[in-house]
C-alpha positions as CSV (number, residue, x, y, z in Angstrom):
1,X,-7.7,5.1,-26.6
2,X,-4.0,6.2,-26.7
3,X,-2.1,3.5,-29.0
4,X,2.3,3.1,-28.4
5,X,4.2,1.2,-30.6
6,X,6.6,-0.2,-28.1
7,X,9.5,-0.8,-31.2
8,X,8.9,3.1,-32.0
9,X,9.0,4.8,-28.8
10,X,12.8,7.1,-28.5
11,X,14.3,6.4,-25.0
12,X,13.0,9.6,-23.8
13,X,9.2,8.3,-24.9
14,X,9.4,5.0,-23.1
15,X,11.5,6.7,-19.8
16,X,8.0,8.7,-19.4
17,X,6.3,5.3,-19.9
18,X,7.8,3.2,-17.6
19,X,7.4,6.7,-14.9
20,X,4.0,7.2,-14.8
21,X,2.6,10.8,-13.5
22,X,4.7,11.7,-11.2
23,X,3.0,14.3,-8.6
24,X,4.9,17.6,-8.1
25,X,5.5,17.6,-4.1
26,X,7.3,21.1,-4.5
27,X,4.3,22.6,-3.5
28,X,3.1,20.2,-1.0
29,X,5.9,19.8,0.6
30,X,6.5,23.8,1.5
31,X,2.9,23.6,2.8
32,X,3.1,20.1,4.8
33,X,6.5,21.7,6.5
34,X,4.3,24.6,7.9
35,X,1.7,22.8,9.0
36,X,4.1,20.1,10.9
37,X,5.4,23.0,12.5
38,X,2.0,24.1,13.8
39,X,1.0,20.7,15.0
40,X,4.0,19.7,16.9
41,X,3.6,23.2,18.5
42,X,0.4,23.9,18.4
43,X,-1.3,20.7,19.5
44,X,-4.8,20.4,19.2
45,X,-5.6,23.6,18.8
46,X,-3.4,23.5,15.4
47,X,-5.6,20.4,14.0
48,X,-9.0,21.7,15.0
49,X,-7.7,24.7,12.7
50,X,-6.4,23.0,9.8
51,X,-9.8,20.6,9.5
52,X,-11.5,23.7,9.6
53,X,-9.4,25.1,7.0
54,X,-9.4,22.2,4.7
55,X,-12.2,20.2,5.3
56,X,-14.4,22.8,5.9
57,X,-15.5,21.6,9.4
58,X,-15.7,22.8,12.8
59,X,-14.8,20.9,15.7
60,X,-13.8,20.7,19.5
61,X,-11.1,18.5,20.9
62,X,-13.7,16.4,22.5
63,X,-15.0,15.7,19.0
64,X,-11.5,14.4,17.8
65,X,-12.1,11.3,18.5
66,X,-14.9,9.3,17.1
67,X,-17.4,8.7,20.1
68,X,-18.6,5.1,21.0
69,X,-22.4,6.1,19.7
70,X,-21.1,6.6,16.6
71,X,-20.3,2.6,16.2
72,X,-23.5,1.9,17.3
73,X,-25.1,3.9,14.5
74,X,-22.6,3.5,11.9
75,X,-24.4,-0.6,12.4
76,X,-28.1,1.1,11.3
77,X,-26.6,3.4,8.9
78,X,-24.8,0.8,6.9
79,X,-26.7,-1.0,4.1
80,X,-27.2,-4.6,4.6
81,X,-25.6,-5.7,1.5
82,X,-22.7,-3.8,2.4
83,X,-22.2,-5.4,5.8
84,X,-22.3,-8.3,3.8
85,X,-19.6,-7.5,1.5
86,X,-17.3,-6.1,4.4
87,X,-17.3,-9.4,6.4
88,X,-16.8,-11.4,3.4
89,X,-13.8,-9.4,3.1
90,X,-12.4,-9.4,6.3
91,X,-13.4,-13.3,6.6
92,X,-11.3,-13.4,3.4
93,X,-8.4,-11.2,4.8
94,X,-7.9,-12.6,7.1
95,X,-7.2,-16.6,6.0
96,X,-5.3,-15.2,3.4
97,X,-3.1,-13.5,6.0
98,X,-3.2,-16.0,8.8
99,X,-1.5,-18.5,5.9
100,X,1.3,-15.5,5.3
101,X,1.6,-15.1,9.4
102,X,5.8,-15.6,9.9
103,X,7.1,-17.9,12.5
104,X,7.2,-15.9,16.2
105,X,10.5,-17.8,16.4
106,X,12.9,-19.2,14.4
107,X,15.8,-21.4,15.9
108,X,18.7,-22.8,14.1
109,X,21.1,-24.9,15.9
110,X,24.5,-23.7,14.5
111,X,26.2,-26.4,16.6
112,X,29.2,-26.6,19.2
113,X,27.3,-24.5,21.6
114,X,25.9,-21.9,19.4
115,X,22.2,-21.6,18.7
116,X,20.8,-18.4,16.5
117,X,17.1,-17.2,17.0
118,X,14.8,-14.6,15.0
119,X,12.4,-13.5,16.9
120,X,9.5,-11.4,15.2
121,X,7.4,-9.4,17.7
122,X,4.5,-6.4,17.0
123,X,5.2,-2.7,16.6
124,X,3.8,-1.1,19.8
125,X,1.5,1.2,17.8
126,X,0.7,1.7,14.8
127,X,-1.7,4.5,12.8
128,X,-3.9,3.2,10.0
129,X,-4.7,5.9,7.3
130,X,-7.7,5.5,5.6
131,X,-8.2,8.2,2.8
132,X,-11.1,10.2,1.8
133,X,-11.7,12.6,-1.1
134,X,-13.2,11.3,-4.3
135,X,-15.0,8.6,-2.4
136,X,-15.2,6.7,1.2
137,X,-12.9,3.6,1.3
138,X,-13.6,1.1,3.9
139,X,-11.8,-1.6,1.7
140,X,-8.5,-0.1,3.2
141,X,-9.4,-0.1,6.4
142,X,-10.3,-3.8,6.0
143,X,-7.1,-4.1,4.5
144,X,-5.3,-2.6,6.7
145,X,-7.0,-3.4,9.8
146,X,-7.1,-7.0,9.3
147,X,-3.1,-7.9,9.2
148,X,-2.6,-5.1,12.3
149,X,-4.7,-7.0,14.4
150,X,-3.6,-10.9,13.3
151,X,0.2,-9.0,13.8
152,X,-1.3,-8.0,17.2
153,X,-0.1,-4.7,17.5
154,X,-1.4,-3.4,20.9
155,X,-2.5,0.3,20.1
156,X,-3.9,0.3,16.6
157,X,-5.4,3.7,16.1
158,X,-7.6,5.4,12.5
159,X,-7.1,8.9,11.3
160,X,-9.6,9.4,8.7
161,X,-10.7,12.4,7.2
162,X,-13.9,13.5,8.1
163,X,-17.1,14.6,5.9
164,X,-19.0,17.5,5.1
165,X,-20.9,17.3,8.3
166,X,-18.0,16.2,10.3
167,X,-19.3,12.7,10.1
168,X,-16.9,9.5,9.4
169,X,-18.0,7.0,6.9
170,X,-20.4,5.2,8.9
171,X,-19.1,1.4,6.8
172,X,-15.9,2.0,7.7
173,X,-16.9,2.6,11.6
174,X,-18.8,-1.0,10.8
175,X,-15.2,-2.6,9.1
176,X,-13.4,-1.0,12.2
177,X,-15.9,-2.7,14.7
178,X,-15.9,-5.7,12.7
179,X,-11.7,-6.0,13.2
180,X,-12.1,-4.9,16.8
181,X,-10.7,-1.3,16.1
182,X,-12.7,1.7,18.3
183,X,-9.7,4.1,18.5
184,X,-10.7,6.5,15.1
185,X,-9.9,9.7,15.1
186,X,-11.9,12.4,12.5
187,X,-8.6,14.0,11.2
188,X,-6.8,13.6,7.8
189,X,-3.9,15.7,5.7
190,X,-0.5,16.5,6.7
191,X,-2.1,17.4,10.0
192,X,-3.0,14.2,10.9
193,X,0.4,12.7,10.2
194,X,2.1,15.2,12.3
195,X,-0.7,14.7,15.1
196,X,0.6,10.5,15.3
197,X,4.8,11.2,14.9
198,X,4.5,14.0,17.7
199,X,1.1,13.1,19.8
200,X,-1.3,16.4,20.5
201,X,-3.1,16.4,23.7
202,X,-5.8,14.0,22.2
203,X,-4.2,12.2,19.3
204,X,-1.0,9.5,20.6
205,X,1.6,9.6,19.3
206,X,2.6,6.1,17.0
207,X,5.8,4.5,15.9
208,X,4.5,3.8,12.3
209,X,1.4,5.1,9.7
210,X,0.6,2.9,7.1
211,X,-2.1,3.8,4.1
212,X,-2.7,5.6,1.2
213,X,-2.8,9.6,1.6
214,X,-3.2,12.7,-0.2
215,X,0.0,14.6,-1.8
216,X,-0.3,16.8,1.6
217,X,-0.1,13.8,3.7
218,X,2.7,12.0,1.5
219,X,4.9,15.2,1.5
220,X,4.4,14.8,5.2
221,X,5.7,11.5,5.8
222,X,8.6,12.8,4.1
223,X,9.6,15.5,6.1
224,X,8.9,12.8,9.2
225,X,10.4,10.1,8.2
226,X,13.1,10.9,11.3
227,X,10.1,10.8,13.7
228,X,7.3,8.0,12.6
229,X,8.4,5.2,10.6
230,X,6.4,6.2,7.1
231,X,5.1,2.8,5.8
232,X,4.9,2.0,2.4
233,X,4.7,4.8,-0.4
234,X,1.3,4.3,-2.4
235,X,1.1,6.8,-5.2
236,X,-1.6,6.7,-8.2
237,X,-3.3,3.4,-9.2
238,X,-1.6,1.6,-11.9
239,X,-2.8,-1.8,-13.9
240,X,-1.4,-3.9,-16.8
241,X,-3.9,-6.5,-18.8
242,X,-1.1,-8.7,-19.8
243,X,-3.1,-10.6,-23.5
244,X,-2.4,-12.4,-26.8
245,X,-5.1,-13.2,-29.2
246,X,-7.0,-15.4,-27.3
247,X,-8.4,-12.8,-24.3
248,X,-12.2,-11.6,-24.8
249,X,-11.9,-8.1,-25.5
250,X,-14.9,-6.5,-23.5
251,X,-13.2,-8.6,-20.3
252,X,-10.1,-6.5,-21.1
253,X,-11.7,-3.5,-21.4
254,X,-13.9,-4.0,-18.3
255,X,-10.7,-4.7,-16.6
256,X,-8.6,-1.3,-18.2
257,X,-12.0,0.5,-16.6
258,X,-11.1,-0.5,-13.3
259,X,-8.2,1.1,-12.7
260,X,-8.4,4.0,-15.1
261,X,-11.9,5.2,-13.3
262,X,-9.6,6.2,-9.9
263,X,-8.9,9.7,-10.8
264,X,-7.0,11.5,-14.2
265,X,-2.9,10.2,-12.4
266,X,-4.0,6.3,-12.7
267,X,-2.5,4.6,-15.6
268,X,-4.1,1.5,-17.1
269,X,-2.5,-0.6,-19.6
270,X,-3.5,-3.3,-22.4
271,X,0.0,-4.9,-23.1
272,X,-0.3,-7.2,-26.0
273,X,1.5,-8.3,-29.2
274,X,-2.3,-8.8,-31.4
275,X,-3.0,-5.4,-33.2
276,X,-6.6,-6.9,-34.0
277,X,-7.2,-6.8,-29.7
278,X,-6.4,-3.4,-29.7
279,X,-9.1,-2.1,-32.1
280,X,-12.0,-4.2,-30.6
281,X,-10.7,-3.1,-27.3
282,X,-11.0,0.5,-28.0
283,X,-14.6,0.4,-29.4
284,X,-15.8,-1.6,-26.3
285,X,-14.3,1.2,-24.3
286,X,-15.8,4.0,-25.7
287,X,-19.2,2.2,-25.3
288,X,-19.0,1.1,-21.4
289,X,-17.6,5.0,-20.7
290,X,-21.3,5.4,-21.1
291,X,-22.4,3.8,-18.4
292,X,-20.3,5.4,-16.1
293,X,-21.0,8.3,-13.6
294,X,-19.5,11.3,-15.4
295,X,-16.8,12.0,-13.3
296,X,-15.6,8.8,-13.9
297,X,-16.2,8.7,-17.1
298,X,-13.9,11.7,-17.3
299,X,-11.3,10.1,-15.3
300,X,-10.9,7.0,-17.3
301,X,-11.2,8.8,-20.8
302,X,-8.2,11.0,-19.5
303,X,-6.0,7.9,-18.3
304,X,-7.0,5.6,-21.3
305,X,-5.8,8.8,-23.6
306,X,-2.7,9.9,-21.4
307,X,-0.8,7.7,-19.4
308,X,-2.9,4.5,-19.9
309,X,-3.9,3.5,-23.5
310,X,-2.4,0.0,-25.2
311,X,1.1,-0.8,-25.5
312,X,1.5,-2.8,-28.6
313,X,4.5,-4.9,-28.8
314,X,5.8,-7.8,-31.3
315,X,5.4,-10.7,-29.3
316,X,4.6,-12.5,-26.2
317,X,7.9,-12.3,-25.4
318,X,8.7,-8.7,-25.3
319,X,5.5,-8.0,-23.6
320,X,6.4,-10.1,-20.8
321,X,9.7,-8.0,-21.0
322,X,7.8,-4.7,-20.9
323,X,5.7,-5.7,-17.9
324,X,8.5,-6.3,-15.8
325,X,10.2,-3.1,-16.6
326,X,6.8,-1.3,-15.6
327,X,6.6,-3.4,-12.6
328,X,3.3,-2.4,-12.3
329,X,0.9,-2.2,-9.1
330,X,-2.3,-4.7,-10.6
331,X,-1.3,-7.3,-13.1
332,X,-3.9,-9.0,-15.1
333,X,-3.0,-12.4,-17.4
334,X,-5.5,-12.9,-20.1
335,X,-3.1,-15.7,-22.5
336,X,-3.5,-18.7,-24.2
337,X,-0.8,-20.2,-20.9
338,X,-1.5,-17.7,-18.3
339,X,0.5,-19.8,-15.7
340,X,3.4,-20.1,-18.2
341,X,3.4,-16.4,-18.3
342,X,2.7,-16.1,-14.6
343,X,6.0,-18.1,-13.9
344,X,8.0,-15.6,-16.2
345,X,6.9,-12.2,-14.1
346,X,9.2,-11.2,-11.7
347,X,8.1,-7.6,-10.9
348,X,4.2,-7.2,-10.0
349,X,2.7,-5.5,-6.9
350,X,0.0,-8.7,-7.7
351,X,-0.7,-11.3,-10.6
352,X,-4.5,-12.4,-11.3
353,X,-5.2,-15.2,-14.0
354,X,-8.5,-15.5,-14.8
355,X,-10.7,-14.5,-17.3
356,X,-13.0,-12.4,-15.3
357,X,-13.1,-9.1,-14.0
358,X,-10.5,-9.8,-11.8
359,X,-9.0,-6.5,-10.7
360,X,-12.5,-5.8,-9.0
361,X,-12.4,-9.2,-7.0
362,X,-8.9,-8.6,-5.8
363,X,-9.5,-5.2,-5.1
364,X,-12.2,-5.9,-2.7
365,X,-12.9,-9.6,-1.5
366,X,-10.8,-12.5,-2.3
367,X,-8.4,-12.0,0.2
368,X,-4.9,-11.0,-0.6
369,X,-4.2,-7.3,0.0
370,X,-4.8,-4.5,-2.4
371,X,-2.7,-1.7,-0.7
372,X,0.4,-2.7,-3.2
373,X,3.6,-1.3,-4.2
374,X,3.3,1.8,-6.7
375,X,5.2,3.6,-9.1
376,X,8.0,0.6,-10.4
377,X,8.5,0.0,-6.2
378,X,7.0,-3.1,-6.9
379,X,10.7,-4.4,-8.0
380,X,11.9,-4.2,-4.5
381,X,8.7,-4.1,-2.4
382,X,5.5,-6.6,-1.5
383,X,1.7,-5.9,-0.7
384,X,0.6,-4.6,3.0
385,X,1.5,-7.8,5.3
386,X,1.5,-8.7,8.5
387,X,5.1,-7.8,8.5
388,X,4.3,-4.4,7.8
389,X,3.3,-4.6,11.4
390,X,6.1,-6.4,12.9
391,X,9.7,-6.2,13.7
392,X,12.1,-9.3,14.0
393,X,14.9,-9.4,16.6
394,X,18.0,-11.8,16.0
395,X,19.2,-13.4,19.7
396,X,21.8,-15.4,19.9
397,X,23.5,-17.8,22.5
398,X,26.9,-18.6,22.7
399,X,28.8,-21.2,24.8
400,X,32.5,-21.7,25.1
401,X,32.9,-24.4,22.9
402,X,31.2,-22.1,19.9
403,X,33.7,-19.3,21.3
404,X,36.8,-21.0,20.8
405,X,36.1,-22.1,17.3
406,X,35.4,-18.7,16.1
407,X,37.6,-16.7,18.2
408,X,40.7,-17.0,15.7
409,X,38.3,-15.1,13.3
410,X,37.3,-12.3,15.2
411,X,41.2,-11.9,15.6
412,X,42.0,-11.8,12.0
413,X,38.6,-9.2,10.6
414,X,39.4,-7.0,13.5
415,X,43.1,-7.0,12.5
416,X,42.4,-6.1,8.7
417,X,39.8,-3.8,9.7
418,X,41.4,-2.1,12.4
419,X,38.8,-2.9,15.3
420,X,41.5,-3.1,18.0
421,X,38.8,-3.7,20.5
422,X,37.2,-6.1,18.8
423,X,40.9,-8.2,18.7
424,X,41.5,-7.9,22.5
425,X,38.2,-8.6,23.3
426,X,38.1,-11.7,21.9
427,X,41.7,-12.7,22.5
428,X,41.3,-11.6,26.3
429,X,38.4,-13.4,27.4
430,X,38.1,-14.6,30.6
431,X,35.4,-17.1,32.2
């Protein structure tokens, strides 16, 4: 396991740090661009070729759309225990997010015949991406799914991309049933984001797309950002275990696990100020890569080795320091005082005290959302919310008394700005 010296790193060493891997979207991008192209003129046809051309199966338009049979066996198909788990998610989902759920109005009473309202209301439609690649991930559409519908959002539609056999992950057709979702569509890629900011002859067109994606899709929100509102960026998955001397090392290493085990661009840190943690952590690594599946394995060995690794520092201090900088996606607390610590952090897509294996909880079942900000976006964005889904509207209403306190105002900013309009207009009134 890769080993940094904070105190030693140049500025150029602890720049590459703090960036993470950084996807090259030169390439993607050249080939989302041609395949928007196709879509918005192409239609169906267009996206019936490009699933055949990158997922390797063949379909009609009618097959698009997921069929309401397919619910029905995605119910027998699903393993009992895993029907479990998905409602105790979504049962946890959504308290968490009924208790985050903003105010549909807001009224203050400005006084003298002024009152000023905020009004939040749903996005008309909205286009939840659920990825597929190096696995099926029904946990984002739970996560997804669940704030959408508490937001009410009238049209929420899936594109998900579809399997070997054409077939769509038959748990998350059960999450999707579960939330009350039946409008999935088998199509993923830059395709499939083109198909919702233009509409095809099957596929609507939607005024947002929220969820992780491929490079392909990403570089395709991009180049429509003009046209469908892009949501969130989410790129590789990121974790700091925040310690001192008193974590249990094979919890930490557990935890690194977690996040270094999503593919070979995850980075997953031990920050921590005792050298002796580091060691013990290492060993414990190298023996529970073992009992991983082998591509895994590989996965986590490359992060721990590359971008992930420990990041010793000299104190408690400057590794608090260092973890906001990063202001990383998953942030783990394993101290003497986590909620001392906890109170000090002011840049974290999430923080989870406890000396478990947190990361996996959160990730999956204990109710906040785990589609978080990546890649140092975490200092100026928040987790998937059900404000993600809506909009808010400011109204206000004026009477005359309100008028002639401010008019003198108006006068003097459109004066010094050179709004003549705005001067006369307010000087000129008339009942």
């Amino acid at each position: 396991m890769r080993t940094r010296k904070l105190w030693e790193l140049s500025d150029g060493e602890r720049r590459d740090l703090l960036m993470r891997a950084q996807p090259d979207l030169t390439r993607a991008m050249k080939a989302a661009e041609f395949i928007v192209q196709r879509v918005r003129a192409g239609g169906d046809a267009a996206l019936l070729r490009w699933t055949a051309e990158f997922d390797g199966v063949e379909l009609t338009a009618e097959q698009l759309r997921v069929a309401p049979e397919e619910f029905d066996r995605a119910m027998d198909a699903t393993a009992p225990e895993l029907r479990r788990a998905i409602d105790l998610a979504i049962e946890n989902i959504r308290r968490f997010h009924e208790g985050t759920m903003p105010q549909r109005t807001h009224t203050v009473e400005m006084g003298d015949g002024l009152v000023c309202t905020e009004r939040h209301t749903p996005i008309d439609s909205v286009c939840l991406y659920v990825p597929r690649g190096r696995g099926s991930f029904s946990s984002v559409l739970c996560m997804l799914g669940v704030p959408a519908r508490l937001a009410g959002v009238p049209r929420i539609i899936v594109c998900t991309p579809p399997g070997p056999e054409g077939e769509v992950d038959s748990a998350t057709l059960y999450a999707a049933r579960v939330i009350g979702i039946d409008e999935i569509y088998r199509v993923g890629g830059a395709q499939a984001v083109a198909a919702v900011a233009f509409g095809t002859e099957t596929i609507p067109m939607c005024a947002k797309i929220v969820g992780p994606a491929n490079v392909y899709a990403t570089a395709a929100k991009r180049l429509l950002a003009d046209e469908i509102d892009p949501g969130p960026g989410a790129g590789p998955s990121e974790s700091i275990i925040l310690c001192d001397d008193s974590a249990n090392p094979h919890n930490v290493a557990l935890n690194l696990l977690v996040e270094a085990e999503h593919g070979e661009n995850s980075c997953a840190l031990l920050v921590t100020h005792h050298e002796p943690l580091v060691h013990s952590v290492a060993e414990i690594v190298e023996q529970e890569l073992g009992q991983l599946a082998p591509q895994r394995a590989e996965y986590a060995r490359r992060v721990l080795n590359t971008y992930g690794g420990a990041v010793l520092t000299r104190s408690l201090d400057e590794s608090i320091a260092f973890t906001n900088e990063f202001a990383v996606e998953h942030l783990a607390i394993m101290t003497r005082d986590p909620q001392a610590a906890c109170d000090r952090i002011t840049n974290a897509g999430e923080i989870l005290i406890g000396t478990f294996p947190i990361i996996s909880l959160a990730n999956y079942v204990v109710g906040v959302n785990a589609i978080l900000p990546t890649s140092r976006y975490a200092r100026t964005e928040s987790p998937v919310s059900v404000r993600d889904f809506m909009k808010a509207a400011s109204i206000v209403e004026l009477r005359e008394p309100a008028y002639r306190r401010f008019v003198d105002a108006v006068v003097a900013f459109g004066d010094h700005e050179g709004f003549c309009a705005h001067q006369r207009a307010a000087q000129h009134w008339q009942r």
